[in-house]
Each structure stands twice: as C-alpha cells, then as structure tokens.
C-alpha positions in Angstrom: -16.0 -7.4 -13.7 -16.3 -6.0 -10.2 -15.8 -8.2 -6.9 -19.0 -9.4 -5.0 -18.5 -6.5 -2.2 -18.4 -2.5 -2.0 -14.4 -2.3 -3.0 -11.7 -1.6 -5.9 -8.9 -3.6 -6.2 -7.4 -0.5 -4.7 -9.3 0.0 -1.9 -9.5 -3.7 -0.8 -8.4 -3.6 3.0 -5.4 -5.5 4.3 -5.2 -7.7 7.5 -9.0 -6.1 9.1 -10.0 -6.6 12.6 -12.1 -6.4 15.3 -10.3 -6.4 18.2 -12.0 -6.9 21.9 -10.8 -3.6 24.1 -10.1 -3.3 28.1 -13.3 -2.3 28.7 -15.7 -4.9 27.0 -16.0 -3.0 23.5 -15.0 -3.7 20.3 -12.0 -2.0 18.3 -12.9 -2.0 14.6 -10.4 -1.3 11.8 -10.0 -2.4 8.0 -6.8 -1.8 8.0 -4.7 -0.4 5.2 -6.0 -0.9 1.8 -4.3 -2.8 -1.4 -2.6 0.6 -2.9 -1.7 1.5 0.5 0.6 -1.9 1.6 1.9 -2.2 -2.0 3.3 1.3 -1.7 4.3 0.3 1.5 6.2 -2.7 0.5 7.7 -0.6 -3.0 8.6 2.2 -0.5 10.8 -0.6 1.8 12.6 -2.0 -1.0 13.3 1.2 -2.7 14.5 2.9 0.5 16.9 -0.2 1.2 19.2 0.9 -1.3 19.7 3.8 1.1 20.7 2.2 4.3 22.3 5.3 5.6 19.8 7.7 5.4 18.6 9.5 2.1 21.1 13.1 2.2 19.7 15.4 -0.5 23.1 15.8 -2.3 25.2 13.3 -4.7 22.8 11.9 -6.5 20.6 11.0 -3.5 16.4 10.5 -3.9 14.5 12.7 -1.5 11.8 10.7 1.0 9.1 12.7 -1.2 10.5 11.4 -4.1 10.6 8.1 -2.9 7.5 7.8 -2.0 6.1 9.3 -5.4 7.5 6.4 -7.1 6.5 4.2 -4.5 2.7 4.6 -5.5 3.4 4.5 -8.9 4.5 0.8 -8.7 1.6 0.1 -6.6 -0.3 1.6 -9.2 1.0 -0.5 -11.8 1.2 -3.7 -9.9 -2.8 -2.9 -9.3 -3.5 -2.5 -13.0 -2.1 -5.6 -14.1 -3.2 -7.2 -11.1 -6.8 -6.3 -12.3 -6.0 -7.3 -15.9 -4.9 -10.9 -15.2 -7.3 -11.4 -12.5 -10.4 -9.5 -14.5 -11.3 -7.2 -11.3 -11.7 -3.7 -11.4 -8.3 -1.3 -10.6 
C-alpha cells in the first residue's frame, strides 16, 4: 500500500521547512529524505568505532567503504520498515 502523498518510504523528507529570509521571502527546503538520515545515522555509529581517524592500513575501513555499508543498512532498515508498517520501500 502506498502513503496518501507523492513519496516512497525512501524518499520521505526529514525535518522540511519554510524558512522566512532577510529580505521578506521565503526559503523552502524538504530536507534530507528517509534513506538519506538513516545512512546518516548508520554512517555516525559506524565511524565511531574509529575515533582517531580511519588510516587505510591495519585492518582499517576506508570512508568510501564506510559509507557503502552505511546505505545498505539504511536500505535494510527501509525494507523492513515497509514490511511491518505495509508502506512502499
């Protein structure tokens, strides 16, 4: 079953807003999506086994690697999140 609006599970934005600018306007942004502050949060975690830096020797992951595996457990927590909660991934 799809939500009631235009967006994936994936895609669904995080913390949107429409901000009033200097000048009387308005500053419009949807923020990041789902798959995109999952990752985010994955990517923290996982780099804070690292607190010195992430040298490419001993063992070390790269940042690229990192962040590989990072969006695969965003991935992953979509998909289930979709399962259990009958939405679209």
């Amino acid at each position: 079953m799809r939500p009631p609006f235009p967006f994936t599970l994936a895609e669904m934005p995080i913390h949107p807003a429409n901000l009033p600018t200097p000048a009387g306007g308005r500053l419009i942004t949807h923020g990041l999506t789902m798959r995109e502050h999952f990752a985010g949060l994955a990517m923290q975690g996982i780099a804070s086994k690292y607190p010195f830096g992430l040298p490419n020797m001993g063992g070390y992951p790269t940042a690229e690697a990192i962040a590989v595996t990072a969006v695969s457990y965003a991935d992953a927590l979509i998909a289930e999140l979709a399962k259990t909660e009958g939405g679209d991934a």
